[in-house]
C-alpha positions as CSV (number, residue, x, y, z in Angstrom):
1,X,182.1,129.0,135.9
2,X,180.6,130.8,139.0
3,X,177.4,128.3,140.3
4,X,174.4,130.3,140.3
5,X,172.0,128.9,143.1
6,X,168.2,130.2,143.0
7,X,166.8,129.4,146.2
8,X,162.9,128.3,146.8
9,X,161.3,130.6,149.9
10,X,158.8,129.1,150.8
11,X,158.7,125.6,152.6
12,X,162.5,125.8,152.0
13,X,164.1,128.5,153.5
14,X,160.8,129.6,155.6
15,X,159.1,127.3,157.6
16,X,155.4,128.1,156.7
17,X,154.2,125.6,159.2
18,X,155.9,128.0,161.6
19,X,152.0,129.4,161.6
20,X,151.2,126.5,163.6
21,X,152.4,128.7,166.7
22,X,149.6,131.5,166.1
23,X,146.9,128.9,165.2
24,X,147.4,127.2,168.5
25,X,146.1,130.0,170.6
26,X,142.2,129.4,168.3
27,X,142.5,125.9,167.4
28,X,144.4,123.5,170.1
29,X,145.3,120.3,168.3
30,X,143.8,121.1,165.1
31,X,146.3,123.6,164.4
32,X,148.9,121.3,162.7
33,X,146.0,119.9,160.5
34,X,144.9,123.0,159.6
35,X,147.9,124.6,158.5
36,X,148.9,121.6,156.3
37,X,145.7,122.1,154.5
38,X,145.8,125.9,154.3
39,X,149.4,125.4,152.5
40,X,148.0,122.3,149.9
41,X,145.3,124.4,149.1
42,X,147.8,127.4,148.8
43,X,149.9,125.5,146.0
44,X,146.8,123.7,144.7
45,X,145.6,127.4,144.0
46,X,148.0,128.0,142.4
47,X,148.7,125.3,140.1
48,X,145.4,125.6,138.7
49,X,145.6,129.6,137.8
50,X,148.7,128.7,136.4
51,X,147.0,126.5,134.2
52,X,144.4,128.5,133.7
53,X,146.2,131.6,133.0
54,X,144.1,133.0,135.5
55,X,146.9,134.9,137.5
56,X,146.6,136.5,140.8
57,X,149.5,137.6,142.8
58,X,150.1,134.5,145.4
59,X,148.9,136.4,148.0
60,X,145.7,136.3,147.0
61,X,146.1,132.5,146.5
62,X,147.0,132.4,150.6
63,X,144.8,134.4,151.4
64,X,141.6,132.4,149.5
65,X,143.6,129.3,150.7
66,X,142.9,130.3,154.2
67,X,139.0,131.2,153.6
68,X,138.4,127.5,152.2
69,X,140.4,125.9,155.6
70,X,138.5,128.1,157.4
71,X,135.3,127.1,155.7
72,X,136.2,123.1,155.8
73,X,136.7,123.3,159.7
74,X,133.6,124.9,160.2
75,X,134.4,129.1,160.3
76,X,136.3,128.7,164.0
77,X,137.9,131.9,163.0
78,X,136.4,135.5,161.9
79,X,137.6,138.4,159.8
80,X,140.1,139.9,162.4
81,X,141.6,136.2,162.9
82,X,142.2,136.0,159.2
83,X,143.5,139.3,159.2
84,X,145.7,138.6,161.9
85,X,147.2,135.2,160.3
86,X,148.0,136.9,157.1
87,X,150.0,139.5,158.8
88,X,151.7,136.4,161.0
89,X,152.3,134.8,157.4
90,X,154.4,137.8,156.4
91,X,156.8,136.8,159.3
92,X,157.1,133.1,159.5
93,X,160.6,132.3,160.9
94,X,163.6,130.7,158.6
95,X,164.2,126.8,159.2
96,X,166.8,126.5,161.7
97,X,169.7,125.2,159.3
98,X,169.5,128.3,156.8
99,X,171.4,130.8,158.0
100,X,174.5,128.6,158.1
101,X,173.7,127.1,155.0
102,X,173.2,130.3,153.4
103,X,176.8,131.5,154.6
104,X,178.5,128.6,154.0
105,X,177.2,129.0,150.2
106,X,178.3,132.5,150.1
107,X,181.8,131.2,151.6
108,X,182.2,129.4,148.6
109,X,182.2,131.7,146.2
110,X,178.6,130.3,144.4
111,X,176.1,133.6,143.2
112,X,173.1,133.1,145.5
113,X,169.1,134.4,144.6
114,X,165.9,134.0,146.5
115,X,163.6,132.5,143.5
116,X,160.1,132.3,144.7
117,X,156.0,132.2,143.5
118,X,156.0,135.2,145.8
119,X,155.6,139.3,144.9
120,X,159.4,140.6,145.3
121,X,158.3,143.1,147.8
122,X,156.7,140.6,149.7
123,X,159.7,138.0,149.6
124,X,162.3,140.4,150.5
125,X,160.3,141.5,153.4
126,X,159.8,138.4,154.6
127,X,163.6,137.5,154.3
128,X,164.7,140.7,155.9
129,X,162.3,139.8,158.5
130,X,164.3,136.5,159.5
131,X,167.3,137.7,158.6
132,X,168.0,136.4,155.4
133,X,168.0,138.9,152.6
134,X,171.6,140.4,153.2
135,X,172.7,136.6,151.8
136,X,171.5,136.9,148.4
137,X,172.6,138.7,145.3
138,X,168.8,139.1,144.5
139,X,165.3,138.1,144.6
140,X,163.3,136.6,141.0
141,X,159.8,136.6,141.8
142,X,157.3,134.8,138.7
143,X,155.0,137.3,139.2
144,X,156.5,139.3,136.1
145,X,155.9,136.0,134.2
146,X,151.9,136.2,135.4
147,X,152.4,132.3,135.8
148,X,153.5,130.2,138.9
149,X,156.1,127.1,139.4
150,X,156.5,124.6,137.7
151,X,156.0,126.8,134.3
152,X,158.8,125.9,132.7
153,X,159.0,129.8,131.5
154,X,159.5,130.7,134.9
155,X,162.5,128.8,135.5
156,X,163.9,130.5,131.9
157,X,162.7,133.5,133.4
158,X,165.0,132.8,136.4
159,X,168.2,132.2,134.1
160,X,167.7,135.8,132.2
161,X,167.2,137.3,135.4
162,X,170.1,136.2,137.4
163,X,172.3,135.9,133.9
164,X,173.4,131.9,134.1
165,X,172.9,129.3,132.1
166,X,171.3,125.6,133.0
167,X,174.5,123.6,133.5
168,X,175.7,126.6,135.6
169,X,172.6,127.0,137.4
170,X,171.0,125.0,140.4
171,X,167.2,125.2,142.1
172,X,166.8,124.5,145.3
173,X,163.6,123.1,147.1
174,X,161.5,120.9,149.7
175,X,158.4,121.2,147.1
176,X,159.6,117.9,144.6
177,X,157.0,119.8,142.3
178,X,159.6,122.7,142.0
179,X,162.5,120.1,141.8
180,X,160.9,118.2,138.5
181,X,160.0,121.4,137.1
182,X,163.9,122.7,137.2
183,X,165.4,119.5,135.9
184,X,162.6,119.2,132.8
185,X,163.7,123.0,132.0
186,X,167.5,122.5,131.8
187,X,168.9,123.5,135.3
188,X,169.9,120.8,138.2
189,X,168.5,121.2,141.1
190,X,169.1,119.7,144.9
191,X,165.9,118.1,146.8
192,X,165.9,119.2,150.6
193,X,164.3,116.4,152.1
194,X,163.0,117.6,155.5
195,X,161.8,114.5,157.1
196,X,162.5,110.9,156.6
197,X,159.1,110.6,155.5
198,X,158.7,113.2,152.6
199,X,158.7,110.8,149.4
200,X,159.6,112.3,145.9
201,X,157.4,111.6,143.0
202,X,158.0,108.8,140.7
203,X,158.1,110.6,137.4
204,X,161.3,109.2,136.7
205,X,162.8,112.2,137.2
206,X,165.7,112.5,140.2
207,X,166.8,115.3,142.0
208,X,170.4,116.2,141.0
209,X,171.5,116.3,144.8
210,X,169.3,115.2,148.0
211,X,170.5,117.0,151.2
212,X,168.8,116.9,154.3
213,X,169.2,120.2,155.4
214,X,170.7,124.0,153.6
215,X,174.1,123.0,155.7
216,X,174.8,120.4,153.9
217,X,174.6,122.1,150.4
218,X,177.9,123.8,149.5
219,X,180.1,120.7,150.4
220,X,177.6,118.6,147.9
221,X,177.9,120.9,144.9
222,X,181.3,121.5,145.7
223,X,181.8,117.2,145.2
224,X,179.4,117.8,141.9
225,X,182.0,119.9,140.3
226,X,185.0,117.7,141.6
């Protein structure tokens, strides 16, 4: 069977700390601190509407993300800065390893989809942007779902979208949120493990595959199936 591969966007493929570069020019050495925080209160945002069956695009979830940072350090930035960091979020570069990863996946034959809490629009954009998009056979956004990662509905959602089946199917992610959430609904799924110092929660639950970076991820699935 043909491996089906749904790719996370953000914090996987697209570095969203790459932000870091704008916030320099307003905050100096806060910057790094402050984007962390913007993108836990990001996913924070939206684990509770998910919960809550509150739904907003996620967007909106970046966007009031960025108001409370903004608020916690003291308002150092006004509405045109916000404005201006939102647009600069829509074109956050790709991690440096993706591209050949990406290729090298597509070299081996494996169906590959850009699966993200993102709109469609905004994910495709954003891929075309760094470069990406012409890699993938398509891009599954939850936003038809009105729910957000780790749903489990939304990772069924992702298998009746790109027509595959769990066993068949992999998810891959930094976020060890997204990686728990793919195992508990059926598909395997490959932790990217950035830095030596990310830790992976210890539900009990391990990541099919750990890789360090995209390159390495067609070679390891390929020695899954051998």
């Amino acid at each position: 069977m043909t491996i089906t591969i749904a790719f996370d966007v953000y914090g996987t493929l697209i570095d969203t700390h790459g932000i870091v570069v704008v916030l320099n020019e307003r905050l100096g050495d806060k910057a790094s601190e402050f984007s962390r925080r913007w993108r836990e209160k990001q996913l924070e945002y939206s684990f509770r509407r998910g919960l809550m069956q509150n739904y907003v695009d996620f967007s909106v979830c970046t966007r009031q993300a960025l108001d409370y940072t903004n608020s916690s350090f003291g308002s150092p930035l006004g509405a045109q800065d916000l404005e201006g960091l939102m647009v600069a979020y829509g074109k956050l570069p790709a991690f440096a390893d993706v591209e050949d990863g990406l290729a090298a996946a597509r070299k081996a034959g494996h169906r590959l989809f850009a699966f993200s809490n993102g709109r469609a629009d905004s994910v495709e954009a954003l891929l075309k942007n760094a470069g990406l998009l012409s890699y993938f056979d398509g891009v599954v956004s939850v936003d038809e779902m009105k729910s957000f990662k780790p749903n489990p509905g939304v990772y069924a959602y992702f298998l009746r979208q790109a027509q595959a089946t769990g066993s068949d199917a992999w998810l891959v992610s930094s976020n060890p949120f997204d990686v728990i959430g793919a195992i508990s609904a059926g598909m395997r799924a490959a932790w990217v493990k950035r830095s030596p110092d990310a830790l992976f929660d210890p539900w009990g639950i391990e990541p099919t595959l750990v890789v360090r970076s995209v390159n390495e991820l067609a070679e390891r699935i390929g020695q899954q199936r051998a």
